[in-house]
Structure formats: C-alpha cells, structure tokens
C-alpha positions in Angstrom: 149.0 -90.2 73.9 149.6 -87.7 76.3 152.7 -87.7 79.1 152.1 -87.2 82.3 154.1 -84.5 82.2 152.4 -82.6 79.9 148.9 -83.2 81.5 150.6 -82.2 84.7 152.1 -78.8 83.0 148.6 -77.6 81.0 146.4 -78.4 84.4 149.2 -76.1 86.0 148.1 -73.1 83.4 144.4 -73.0 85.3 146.1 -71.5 88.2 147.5 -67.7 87.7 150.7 -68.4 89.4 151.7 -71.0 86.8 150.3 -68.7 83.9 152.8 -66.1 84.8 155.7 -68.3 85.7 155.5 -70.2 82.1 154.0 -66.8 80.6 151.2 -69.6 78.8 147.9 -69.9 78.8 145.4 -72.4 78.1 142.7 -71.9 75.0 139.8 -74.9 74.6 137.2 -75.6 72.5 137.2 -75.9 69.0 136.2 -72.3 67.6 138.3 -70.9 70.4 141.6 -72.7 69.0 140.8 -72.2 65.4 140.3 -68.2 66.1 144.1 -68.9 68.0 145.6 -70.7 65.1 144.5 -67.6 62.7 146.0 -65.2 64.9 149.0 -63.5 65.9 149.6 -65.3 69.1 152.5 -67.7 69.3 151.2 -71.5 69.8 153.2 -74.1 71.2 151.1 -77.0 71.5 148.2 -78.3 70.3 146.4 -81.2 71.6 143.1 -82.5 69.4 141.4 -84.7 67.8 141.4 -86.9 65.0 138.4 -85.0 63.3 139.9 -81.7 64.1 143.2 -81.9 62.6 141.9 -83.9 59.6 142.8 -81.7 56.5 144.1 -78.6 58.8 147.2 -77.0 58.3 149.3 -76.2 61.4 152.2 -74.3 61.4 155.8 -75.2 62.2 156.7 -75.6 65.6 153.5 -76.2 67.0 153.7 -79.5 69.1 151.0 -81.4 68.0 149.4 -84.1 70.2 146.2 -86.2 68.8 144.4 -88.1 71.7 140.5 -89.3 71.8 137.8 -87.6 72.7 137.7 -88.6 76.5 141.7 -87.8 76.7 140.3 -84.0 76.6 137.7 -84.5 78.9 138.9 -82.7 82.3 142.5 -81.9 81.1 141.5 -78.5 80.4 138.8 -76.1 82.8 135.8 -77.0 81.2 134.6 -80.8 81.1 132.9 -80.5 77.6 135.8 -80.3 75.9 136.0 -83.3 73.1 137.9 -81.5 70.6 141.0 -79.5 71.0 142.7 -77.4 73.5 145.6 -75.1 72.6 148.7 -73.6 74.3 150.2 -70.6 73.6 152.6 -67.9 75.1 151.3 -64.4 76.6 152.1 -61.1 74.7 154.1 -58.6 76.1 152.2 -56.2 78.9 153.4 -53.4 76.2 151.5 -49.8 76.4 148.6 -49.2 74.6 148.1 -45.5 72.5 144.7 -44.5 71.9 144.1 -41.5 68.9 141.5 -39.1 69.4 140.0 -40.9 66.4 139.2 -44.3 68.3 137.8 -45.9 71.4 139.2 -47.3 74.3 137.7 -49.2 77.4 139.3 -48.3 80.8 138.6 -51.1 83.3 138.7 -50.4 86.9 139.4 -52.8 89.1 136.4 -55.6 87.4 137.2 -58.9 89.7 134.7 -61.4 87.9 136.4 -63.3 85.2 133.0 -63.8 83.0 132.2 -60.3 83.2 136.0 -59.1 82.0 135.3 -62.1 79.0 132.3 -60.5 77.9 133.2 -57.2 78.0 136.1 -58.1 75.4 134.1 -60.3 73.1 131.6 -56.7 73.5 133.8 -54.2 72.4 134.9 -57.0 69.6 131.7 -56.6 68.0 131.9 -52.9 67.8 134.9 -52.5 66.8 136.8 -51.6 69.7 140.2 -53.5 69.8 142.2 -51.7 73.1 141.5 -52.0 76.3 143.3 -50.5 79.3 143.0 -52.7 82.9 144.0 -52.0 86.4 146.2 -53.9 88.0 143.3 -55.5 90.0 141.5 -56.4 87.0 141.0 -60.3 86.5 143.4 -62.1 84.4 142.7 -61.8 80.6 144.4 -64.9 80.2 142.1 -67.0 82.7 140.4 -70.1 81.0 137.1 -68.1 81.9 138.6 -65.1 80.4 139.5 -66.7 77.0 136.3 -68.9 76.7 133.7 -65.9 77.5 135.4 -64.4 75.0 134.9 -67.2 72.1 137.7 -66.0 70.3 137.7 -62.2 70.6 140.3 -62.3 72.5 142.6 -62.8 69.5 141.6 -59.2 68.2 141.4 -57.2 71.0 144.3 -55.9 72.9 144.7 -55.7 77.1 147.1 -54.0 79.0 147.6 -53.7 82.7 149.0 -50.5 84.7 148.0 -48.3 87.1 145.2 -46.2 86.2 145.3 -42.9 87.9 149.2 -42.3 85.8 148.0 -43.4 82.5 144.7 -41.1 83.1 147.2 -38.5 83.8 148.9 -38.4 80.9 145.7 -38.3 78.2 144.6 -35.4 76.5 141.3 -37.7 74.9 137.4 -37.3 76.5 137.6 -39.5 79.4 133.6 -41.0 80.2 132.5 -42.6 83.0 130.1 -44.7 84.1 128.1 -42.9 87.1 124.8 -43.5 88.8 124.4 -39.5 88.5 125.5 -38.5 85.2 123.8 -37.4 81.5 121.3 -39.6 79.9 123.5 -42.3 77.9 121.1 -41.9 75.2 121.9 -37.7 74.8 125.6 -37.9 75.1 127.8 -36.8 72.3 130.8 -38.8 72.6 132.2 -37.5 69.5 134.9 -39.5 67.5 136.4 -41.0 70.2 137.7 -41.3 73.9 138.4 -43.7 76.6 135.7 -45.2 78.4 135.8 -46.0 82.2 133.8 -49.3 83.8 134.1 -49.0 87.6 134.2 -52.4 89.8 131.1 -54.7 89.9 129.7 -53.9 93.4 131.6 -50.0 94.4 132.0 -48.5 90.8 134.4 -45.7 89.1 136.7 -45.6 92.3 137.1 -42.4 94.2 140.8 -41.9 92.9 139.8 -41.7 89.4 136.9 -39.5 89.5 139.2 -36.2 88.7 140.0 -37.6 85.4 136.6 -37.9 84.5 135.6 -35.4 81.7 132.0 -36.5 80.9 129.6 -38.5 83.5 127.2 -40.6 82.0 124.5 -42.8 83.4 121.9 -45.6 82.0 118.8 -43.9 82.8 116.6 -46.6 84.9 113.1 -47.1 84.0 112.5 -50.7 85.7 113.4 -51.4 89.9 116.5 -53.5 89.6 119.5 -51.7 91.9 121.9 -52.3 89.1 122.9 -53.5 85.7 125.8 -56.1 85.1 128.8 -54.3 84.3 129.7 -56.1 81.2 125.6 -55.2 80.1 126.4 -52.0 80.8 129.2 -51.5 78.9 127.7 -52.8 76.1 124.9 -50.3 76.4 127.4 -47.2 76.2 129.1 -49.1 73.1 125.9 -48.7 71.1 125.3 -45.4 72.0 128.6 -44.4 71.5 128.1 -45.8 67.6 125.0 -44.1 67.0 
C-alpha cells in the first residue's frame, strides 16, 4: 500500500522543479524499469506488481512497494501503467570527451520532449552513446524523455553546457545540419565527429554557425517544408555508418 506521502513525492517528479530539487526522476513501464534495474543508475524505490516482482531479484536498498494494478494507474505520467514504475537519482551533469574515433550528437536548443526521446533511443541503435545539449534543451529526465526512449536512456550519456565554449574548445569535424549544405548521401564523415541538430522550427542557431566545419543537408525530393528533427537525425546516423 502506498502512503500518501509517497504518492504525493513521485507525482511531484513530473514537474522539473521537483526533479531537480530531489535530483530523482521517474521511470514507468515495465521494460523501461527492467532496462533501469540492469543499469548503472542508482534506484531508490520501486513500486510494482505482484507479477512483476515474482521471481526478480532486486538489489539492496531499493525500497520496494507492491500495490495492484489500478494503484499504478495515474500515479505516474502515463495512465497505462499496470505494472511498475521506478525511482531513481540523476547522474552528475559531468563533461563529456569525445575521441576523434567516435561520434557525438550536439543538440541545440531541441524544446520537444518526444523529439529529444527519440533522438536518444536513435543514436542507441547506432551505437552512439554521448550526447552534448544546450542548456535550452528539454529535460532528459522528463517522463516523456525517459519513455520515448524505452530504455536507451540507460546507455547513452547527456550532458548540458553551453554550446558555443564546448565548440570552442574541440579539435573533432564538427557537422551540421543545414538547409544549404552537401548531399547527406556524398559526405565523408570519416571516423568520427560531433554532430549538430539545430532547434525544431529556426535550426543550427546563428551563434554556432563558426564552429561548423562541414554543412550537410537531406536533399529533398518530395514538397514537405521540413523533416522532424529527430527523423532527421536519424538519417545522418545511417549515412554516417555507411
């Protein structure tokens, strides 16, 4: 049986204030929690079901909390939730070194919480693990965040600071997404490099543009104004593993 105090502090971690205050977040849904339980992350509670706990090992020092299905329904973000929902405590903001032998996502200022989700679960599947955010960038750990993810976000690593400084100090290719740059699909991006994705509506902003070593664009073929940025980003992930 849950508290009220305890439904009262995990409803608190769906607002960003309380995230950061408690440094928690909130993970829900059954594959989402097992990917947490397998990780690094430190877990404080856990709050499932009968079903899911039944022959599951869970390490020391995890509160552990069974309830019934409809306990879970509307506790977390998501209503569909009948089977587990997880807390657990942010990692440091620590910086993040990229070797001229990897990849590296640069996100500039990308506001929509689905789109940020995606574009980590993306560059999960091919095989890129760091990712470098503006301050403006949504909140990894929103519930949207985590759950676009479905579970990437145990294996890829975020970190937040101001662009223009960290661009500053890298020697690597530097790509960016333009409207005007090479064909995607004849780049060389070599071995590896950081790749920038500007801002859903105004792109790459103006302020960054100097540290841009190579322009590349999606060549258009169709009428639609744009692509998604998370779709897009996905496209210059293949290419770049080609």
């Amino acid at each position: 049986m849950l508290s009220k105090a305890k439904i009262k502090f995990v409803k608190s971690l769906q607002i960003k204030k309380y995230r950061k205050q408690e440094q928690c977040f909130l993970v829900e849904g059954a594959k989402s929690v097992q990917e947490l339980l397998a990780s690094d992350f430190e877990v404080t509670m856990l709050v499932a079901t009968a079903e899911f706990l039944s022959g599951r090992r869970v390490a020391p020092g995890i509160e552990v909390v069974e309830v019934k299905p409809a306990e879970l329904e509307g506790l977390g973000e998501f209503q569909t939730n009948y089977t587990a929902l997880a807390v657990a405590r942010h990692k440091p903001n620590i910086p993040i070194h990229v070797t001229a032998s990897e990849f590296a996502l640069v996100l500039d200022d990308l506001r929509d919480p689905g789109n940020l989700g995606t574009i980590v679960r993306t560059a999960d599947w091919y095989g890129i693990t760091k990712v470098i955010a503006s301050q403006e960038t949504a909140d990894f750990y929103s519930p949207k965040v985590i759950s676009s993810t479905m579970g990437s976000f145990t294996r890829v690593s975020v970190y937040y600071t101001d662009l223009a400084p960290y661009l500053t100090a890298q020697s690597l290719n530097v790509f960016g997404a333009y409207l005007d740059g090479q064909d995607v699909h004849r780049v060389d991006f070599g071995t590896g490099g950081l790749i920038v994705i500007g801002n859903e509506s105004k792109g790459i902003s103006p302020a960054l543009e100097q540290f841009i070593t190579h322009k590349v664009t999606i060549p258009r073929y169709g009428h639609a104004e744009s692509l998604n940025a998370s779709i897009a980003t996905a496209v210059i992930c293949d290419n770049l593993r080609r």
